[in-house]
N, C-alpha and C positions, 0 to 999 in steps of 0.2 A: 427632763429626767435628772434626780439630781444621785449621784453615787456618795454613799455613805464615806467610804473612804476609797482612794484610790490603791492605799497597801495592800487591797486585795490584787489589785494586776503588779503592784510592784515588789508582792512575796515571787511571783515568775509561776502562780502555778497555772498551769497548762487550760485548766478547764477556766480559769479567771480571764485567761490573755485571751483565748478561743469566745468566749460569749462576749467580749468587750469588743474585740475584733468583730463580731460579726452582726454589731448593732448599726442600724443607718445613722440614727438620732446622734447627735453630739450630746453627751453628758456635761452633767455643771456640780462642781463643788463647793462648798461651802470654804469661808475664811477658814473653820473650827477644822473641818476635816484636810486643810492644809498644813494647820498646826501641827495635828495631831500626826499627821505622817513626818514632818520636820521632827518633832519629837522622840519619832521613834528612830529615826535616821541612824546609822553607823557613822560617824565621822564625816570626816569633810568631804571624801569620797562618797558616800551612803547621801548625803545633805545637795549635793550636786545630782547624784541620779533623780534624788525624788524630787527637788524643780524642774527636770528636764520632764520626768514624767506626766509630773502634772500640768504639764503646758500643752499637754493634750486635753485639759477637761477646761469648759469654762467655767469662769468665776460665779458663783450666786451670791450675792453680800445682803445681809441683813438689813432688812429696815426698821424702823422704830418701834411698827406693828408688829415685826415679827419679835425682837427685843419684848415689847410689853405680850405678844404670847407667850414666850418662852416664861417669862416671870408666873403669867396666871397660873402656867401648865405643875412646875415647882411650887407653887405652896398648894397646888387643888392636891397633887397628886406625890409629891416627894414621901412625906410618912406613909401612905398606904401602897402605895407602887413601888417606892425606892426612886423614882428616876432621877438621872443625872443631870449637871446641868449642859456640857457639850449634849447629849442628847434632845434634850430640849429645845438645843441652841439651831441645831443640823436641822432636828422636826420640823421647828415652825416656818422655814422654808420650803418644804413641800409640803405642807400646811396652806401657806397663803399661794402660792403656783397653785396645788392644788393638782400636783404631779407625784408621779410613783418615786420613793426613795429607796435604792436599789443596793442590799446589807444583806451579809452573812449574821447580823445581829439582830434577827425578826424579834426575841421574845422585849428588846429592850425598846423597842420603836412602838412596837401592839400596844404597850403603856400608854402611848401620847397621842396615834395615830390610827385611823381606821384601818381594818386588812386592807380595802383595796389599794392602801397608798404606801402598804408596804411589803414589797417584793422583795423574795430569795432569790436571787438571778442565776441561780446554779448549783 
């Protein structure tokens, strides 16, 4: 199962911490959605919690296949969809697994992704 981003448990809200808590499955994130939580980090206080947090989810890392899907997905679909290319990047990981990607962000994943591989977890 891979989670979209983890700043949905590390915004603290209640119903994010409660369904993440109460999954059996270990989660895996992606390099992009490591980033992108560093990114958004508060300071060197904010950059220290969100490593710690994330060391709850395992790692997923792109492979070549998934690199050259993420490229087909962006020129098939970037003008007529808009999609982005971190989206892209996150997709073609639960693309090739072939596992549910688990986002507050459904309408930008439906773009790239079949519903069944991508779920609102709350």
């Amino acid at each position: 199962m891979i989670l979209q981003s983890s700043s949905i448990y590390f915004r603290k809200l209640p119903a994010a911490r409660a369904w993440i808590n109460s999954q059996s499955e270990r989660f895996a994130i992606t390099p992009i959605s490591w980033l992108e939580v560093m990114r958004g980090a508060p300071g060197k206080t904010g950059q220290s919690a969100s490593k710690e947090l994330m060391k709850r989810f395992d790692m997923e890392y792109l492979t070549r296949a998934d690199m050259d899907w993420a490229m087909e997905q962006m020129e098939r679909y970037r003008l007529s969809r808009g999609v982005e290319i971190n989206d892209c990047l996150i997709a073609s990981v639960a693309y090739r697994l072939q596992v549910p990607i688990y986002t507050q962000n459904q309408k930008d994943f439906l773009k790239l992704l079949p519903p069944k591989l991508v779920i609102q977890p709350f």
